[in-house]
C-alpha positions as CSV (number, residue, x, y, z in Angstrom):
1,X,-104.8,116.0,-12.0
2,X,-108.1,117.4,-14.2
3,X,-107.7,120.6,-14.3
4,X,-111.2,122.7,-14.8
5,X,-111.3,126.3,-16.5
6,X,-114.4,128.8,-15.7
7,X,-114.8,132.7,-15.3
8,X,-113.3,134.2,-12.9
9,X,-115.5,135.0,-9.8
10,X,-115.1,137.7,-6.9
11,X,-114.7,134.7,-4.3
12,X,-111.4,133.6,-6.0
13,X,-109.7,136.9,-6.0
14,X,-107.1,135.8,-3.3
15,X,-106.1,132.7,-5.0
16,X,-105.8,134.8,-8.4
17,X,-104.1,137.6,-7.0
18,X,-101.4,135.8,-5.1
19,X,-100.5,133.4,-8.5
20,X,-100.8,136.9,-10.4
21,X,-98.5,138.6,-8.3
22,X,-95.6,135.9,-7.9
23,X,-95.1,136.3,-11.5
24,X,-95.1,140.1,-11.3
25,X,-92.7,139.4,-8.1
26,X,-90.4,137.3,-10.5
27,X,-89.9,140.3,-12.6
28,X,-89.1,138.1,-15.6
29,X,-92.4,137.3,-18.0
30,X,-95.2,140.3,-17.2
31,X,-95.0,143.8,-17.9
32,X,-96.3,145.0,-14.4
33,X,-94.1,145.9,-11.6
34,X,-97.0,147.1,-8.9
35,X,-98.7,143.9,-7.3
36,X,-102.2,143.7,-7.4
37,X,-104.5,144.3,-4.6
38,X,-107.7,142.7,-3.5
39,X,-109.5,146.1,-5.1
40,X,-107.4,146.7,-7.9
41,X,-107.2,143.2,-9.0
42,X,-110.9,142.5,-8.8
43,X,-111.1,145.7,-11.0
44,X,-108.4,144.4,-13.3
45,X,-109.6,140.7,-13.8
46,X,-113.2,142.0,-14.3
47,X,-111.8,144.4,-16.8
48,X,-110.8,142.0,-19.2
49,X,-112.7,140.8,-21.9
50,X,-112.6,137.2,-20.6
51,X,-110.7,136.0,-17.4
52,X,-110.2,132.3,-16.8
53,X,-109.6,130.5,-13.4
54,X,-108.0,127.2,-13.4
55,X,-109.1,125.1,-10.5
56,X,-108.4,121.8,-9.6
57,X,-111.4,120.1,-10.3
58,X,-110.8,117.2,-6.8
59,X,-110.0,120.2,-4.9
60,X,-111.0,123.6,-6.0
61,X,-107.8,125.0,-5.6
62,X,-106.3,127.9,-8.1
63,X,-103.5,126.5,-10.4
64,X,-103.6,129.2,-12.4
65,X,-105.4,132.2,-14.6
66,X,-105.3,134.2,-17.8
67,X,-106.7,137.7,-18.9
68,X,-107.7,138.0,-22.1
69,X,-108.2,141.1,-24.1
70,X,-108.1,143.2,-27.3
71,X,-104.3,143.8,-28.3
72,X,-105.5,146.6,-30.6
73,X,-108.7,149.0,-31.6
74,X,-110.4,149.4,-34.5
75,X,-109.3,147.7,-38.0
76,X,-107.2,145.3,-35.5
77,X,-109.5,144.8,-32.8
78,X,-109.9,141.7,-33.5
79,X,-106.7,140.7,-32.3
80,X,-106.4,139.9,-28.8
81,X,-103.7,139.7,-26.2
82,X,-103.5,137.4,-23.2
83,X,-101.2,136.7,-20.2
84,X,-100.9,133.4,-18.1
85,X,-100.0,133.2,-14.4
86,X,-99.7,128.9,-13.4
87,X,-99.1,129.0,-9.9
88,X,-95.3,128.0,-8.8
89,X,-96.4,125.5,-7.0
90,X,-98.5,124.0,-10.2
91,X,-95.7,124.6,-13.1
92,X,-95.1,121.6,-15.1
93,X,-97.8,119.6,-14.8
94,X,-99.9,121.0,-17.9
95,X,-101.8,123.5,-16.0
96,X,-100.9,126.2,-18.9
97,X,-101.2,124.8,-21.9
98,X,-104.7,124.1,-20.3
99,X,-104.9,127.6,-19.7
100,X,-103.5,128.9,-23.5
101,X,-106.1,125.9,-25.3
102,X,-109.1,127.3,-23.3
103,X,-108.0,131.1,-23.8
104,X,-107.8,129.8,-27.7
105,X,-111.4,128.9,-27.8
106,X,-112.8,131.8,-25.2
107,X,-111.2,134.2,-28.3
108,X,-112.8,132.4,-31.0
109,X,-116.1,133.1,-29.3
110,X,-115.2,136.1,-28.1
111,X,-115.2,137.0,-31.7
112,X,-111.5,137.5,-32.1
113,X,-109.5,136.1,-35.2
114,X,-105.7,136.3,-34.1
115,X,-104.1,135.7,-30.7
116,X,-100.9,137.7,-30.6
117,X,-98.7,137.7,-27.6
118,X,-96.4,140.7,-27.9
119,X,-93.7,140.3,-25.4
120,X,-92.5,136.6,-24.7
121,X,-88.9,136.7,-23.2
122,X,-87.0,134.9,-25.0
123,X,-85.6,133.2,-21.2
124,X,-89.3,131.9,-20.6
125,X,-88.6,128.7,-21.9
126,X,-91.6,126.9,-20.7
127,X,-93.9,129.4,-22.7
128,X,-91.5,129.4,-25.8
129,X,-92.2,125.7,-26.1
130,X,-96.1,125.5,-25.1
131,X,-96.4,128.1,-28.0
132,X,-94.5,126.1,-30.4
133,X,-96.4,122.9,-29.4
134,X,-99.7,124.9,-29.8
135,X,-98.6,126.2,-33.8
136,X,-98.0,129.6,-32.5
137,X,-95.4,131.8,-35.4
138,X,-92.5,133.5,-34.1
139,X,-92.6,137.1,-35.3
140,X,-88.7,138.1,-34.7
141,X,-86.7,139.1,-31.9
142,X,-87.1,142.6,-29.9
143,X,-83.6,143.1,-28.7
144,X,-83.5,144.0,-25.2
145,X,-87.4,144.8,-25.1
146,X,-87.9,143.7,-21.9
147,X,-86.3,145.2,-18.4
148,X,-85.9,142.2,-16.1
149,X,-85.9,142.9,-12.0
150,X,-82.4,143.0,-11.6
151,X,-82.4,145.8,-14.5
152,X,-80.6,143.8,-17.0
153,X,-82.3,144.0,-20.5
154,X,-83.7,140.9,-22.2
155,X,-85.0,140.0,-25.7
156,X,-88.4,139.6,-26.6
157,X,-90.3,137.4,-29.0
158,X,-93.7,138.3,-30.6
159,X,-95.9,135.5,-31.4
160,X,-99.5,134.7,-32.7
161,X,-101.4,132.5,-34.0
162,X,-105.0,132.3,-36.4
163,X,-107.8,130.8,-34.3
């Protein structure tokens, strides 16, 4: 499958918001518990500095997206933040490390110098190991940073990496 990455456009937002929402759904990776509307998602995606669509390029369908934006302001805004949504449908068959390498490069010319993901659960195993197959650093552990759906505590792993 070739997967193709562009901007997000309005005409996508059902695809984007259905992928977004399954992992909000999940309640194990993002730190959002409300799903996203039509409205409110269009609103958030086109909030972000960057957000990136990930079609397949035979058939157009969404695999999968990322939002990408500033993790701080000021002295440190030049380190961003992003989150990944790979449809479920889609998982394990490269569509986010796609996403992560083309989220890399959208930073760099975005202007930012440090990608910093600030709350990997240490249970997303697929994520822990794209980020160590990308060169990402593990920061430490955050015991019990993150409240998964069932309202269990989890720990979470800071990470980032110099673009």
């Amino acid at each position: 499958m070739q997967i193709q990455i562009m901007a997000y456009q309005k005409q996508e937002i059902e695809q984007a918001i259905e992928i977004w929402n399954q992992i909000v759904e999940e309640g194990v990776a993002f730190p959002q518990k409300e799903p996203l509307t039509a409205q409110s998602g269009d609103e958030f995606f086109l909030s972000q500095s960057y957000t990136g669509i990930g079609k397949d390029a035979a058939t157009g369908e969404v695999l999968g997206l990322y939002i990408l934006h500033p993790n701080n302001i000021g002295r440190c805004g030049h380190i961003c933040n992003a989150s990944y949504a790979v449809n479920k449908r889609a998982r394990r068959q490269g569509v986010g490390e796609a996403l992560v390498k083309d989220c890399m490069q959208q930073a760099k010319t975005i202007g930012f110098r440090i990608l910093q993901f600030n709350a990997v659960v240490k249970t997303n195993a697929s994520a822990l190991h794209l980020y160590k197959k990308l060169g990402f650093t593990q920061l430490g552990v955050i015991p019990g940073g993150f409240r998964l759906n069932n309202g269990t505590y989890e720990d979470i792993i800071p990470h980032y990496i110099v673009l």
